[in-house]
C-alpha positions in Angstrom: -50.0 -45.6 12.8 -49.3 -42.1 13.7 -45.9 -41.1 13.2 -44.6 -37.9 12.7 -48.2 -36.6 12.8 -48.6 -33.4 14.9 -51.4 -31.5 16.3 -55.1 -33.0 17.8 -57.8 -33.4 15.7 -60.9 -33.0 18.4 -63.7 -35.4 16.0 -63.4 -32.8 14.0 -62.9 -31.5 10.2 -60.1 -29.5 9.5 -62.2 -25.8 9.0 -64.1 -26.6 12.3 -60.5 -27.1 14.2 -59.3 -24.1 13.0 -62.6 -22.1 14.1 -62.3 -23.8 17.3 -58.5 -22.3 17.7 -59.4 -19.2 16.5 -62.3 -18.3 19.1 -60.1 -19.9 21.9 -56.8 -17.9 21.2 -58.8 -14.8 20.7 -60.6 -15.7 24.1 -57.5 -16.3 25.6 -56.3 -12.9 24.3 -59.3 -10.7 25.2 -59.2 -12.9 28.9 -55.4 -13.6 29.6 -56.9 -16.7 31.3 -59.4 -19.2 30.1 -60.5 -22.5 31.8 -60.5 -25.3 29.2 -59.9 -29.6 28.8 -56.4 -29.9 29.1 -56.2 -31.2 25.2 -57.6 -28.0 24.0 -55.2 -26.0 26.5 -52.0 -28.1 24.8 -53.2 -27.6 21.3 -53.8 -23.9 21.9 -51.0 -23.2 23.2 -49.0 -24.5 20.2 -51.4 -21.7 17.7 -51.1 -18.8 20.2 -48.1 -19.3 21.0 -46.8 -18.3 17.1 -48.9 -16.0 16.8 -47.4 -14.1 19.7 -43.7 -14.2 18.2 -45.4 -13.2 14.7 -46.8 -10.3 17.1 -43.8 -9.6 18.2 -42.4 -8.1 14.8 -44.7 -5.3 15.1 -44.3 -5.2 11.1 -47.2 -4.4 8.4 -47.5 -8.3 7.4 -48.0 -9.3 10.7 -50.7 -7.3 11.3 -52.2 -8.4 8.3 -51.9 -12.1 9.8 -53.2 -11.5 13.1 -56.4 -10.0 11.3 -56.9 -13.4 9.9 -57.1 -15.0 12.8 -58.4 -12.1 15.3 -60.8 -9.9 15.7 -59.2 -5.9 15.1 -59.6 -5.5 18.8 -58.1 -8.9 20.1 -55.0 -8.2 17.7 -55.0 -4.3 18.4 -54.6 -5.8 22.3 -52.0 -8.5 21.3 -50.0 -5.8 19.6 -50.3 -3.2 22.1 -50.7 -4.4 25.7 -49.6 -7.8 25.3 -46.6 -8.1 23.4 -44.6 -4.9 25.3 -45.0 -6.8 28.4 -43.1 -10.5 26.7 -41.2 -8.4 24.4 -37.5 -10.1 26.1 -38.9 -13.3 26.4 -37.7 -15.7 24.2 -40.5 -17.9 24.0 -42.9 -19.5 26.6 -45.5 -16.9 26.5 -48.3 -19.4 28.0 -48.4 -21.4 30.9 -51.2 -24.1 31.4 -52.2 -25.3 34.8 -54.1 -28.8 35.4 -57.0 -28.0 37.8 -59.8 -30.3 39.1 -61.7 -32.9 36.5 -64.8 -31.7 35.3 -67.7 -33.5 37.7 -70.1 -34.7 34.9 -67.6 -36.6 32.4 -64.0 -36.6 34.1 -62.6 -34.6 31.6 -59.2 -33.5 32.3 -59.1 -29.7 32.9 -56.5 -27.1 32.4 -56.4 -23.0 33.1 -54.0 -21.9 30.0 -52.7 -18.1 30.8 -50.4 -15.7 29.2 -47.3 -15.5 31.2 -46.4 -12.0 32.2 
């Protein structure tokens, strides 16, 4: 049974999840709008979504965490163009929109965007 487990696993090992999050949230950064299954959109959403209040701090450690997980220019734009836009939100930085099922497998689809 699964209960009280959280987060998706994809088919995948843990270090390939974690790539996979990594490379979408920084897409999602660089973009402000990526097209995406509607599981990945959910799953991202809960990553970038932390990362943007840890942005938020605009302190030494958490520019040392976004570097983890960033490229220096996704977290530079995070930091500087980004978060002063959010800064008096409260949370609810992304908003994900179902779209149309991908035509070769049915795959639920999602647009995931950073809410300005």
């Amino acid at each position: 049974m699964k209960h009280l487990k959280k987060g998706r696993k994809f088919h995948r090992k843990r270090d390939q999840r974690k790539a996979l999050l990594k490379s979408l949230g920084e897409a999602l950064i660089l973009k402000e709008k990526i097209i995406t299954t509607e599981s990945r959109a959910k799953e991202l959403k809960r990553f970038i979504e932390k990362k943007i209040t840890m942005a938020k701090k605009n302190s030494l450690s958490a520019h040392r965490n976004l570097r983890r997980f960033f490229s220096s220019e996704a977290s530079r734009k995070l930091i500087k163009e980004i978060v002063p836009l959010i800064k008096n939100r409260k949370g609810g930085y992304t908003r994900i929109i179902k779209i149309a099922p991908r035509k070769r497998d049915k795959a639920e689809m999602a647009k995931i965007e950073i809410v300005k």
